[in-house]
N, C-alpha and C positions, 0 to 999 in steps of 0.2 A: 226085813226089807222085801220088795214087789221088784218084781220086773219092771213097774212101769217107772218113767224118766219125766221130769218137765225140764222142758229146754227156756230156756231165757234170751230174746234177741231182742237188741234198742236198733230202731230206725230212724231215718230222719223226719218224717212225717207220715199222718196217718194213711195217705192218697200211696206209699210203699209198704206202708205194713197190713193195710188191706190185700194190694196184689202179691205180697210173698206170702202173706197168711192164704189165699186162696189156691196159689199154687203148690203149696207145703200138703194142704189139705186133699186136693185134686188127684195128687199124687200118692199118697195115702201114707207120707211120709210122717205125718201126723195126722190123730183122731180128731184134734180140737184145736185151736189158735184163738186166745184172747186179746184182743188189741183193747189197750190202756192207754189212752191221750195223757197228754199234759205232764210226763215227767222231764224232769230236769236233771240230767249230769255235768256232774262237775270232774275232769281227767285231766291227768297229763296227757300230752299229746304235742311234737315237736317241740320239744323243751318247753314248754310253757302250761300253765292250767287255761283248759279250755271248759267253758262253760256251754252247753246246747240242750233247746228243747229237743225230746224225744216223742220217741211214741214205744213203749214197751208191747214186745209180743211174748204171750206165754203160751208153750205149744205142750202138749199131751202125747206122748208115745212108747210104745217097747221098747226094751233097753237094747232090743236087736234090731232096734230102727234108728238108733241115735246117731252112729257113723254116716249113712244116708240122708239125715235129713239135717245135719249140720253139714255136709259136703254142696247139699243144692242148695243150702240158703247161703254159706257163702258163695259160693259159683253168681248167683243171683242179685246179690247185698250190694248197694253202691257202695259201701265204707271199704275201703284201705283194710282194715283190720274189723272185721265187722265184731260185735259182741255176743259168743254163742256158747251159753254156758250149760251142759246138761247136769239136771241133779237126782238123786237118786230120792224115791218117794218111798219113806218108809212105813207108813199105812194106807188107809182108803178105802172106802166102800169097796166090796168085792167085784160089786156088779157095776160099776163106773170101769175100774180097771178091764174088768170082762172086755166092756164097751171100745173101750181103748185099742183092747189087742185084737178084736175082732176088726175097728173099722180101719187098721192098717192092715191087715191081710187082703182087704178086699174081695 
């Protein structure tokens, strides 16, 4: 296992997962943010299954930035419950990871 985490956050469209992915990034809570158009969840959500486009974001960082940078993206996130799931990445280019933990220390 790495230190390093990819965090998983769904948005409502891409016009917020540009500005939280830019603010995530700015802040150096994360090295990278991927924005992925066009996904689709299917959820429970007030008793019923709800159906919505998303827009998936995948963010890049230390596993001693993951508390921080799931705190400001819900602080940030219009959702009720936003979706912020960090995973532990168990290999990787060294020098990718390197990259990672350097561009959150700033």
């Amino acid at each position: 296992m790495t230190d390093t985490r990819v965090v998983l956050m769904t948005v409502p469209d891409a016009s917020v997962a540009e500005a939280l992915a830019a603010e995530l990034v700015q802040s150096r809570l994360a090295a990278c943010a991927s924005i992925v158009r066009g996904v689709t969840s299917v959820f429970w959500w007030q008793d019923e299954v709800q159906h919505a486009d998303e827009v998936l974001v995948i963010m890049k960082t230390p596993a001693d930035r993951v508390d921080a940078l799931i705190a400001r993206a819900a602080e940030l996130h219009p959702y009720d419950v936003p979706e912020l799931l960090a995973l532990p990445v168990e290999a990787g280019l060294a020098s990718y990871m390197d990259w990672v933990r350097a561009e959150c220390r700033g």
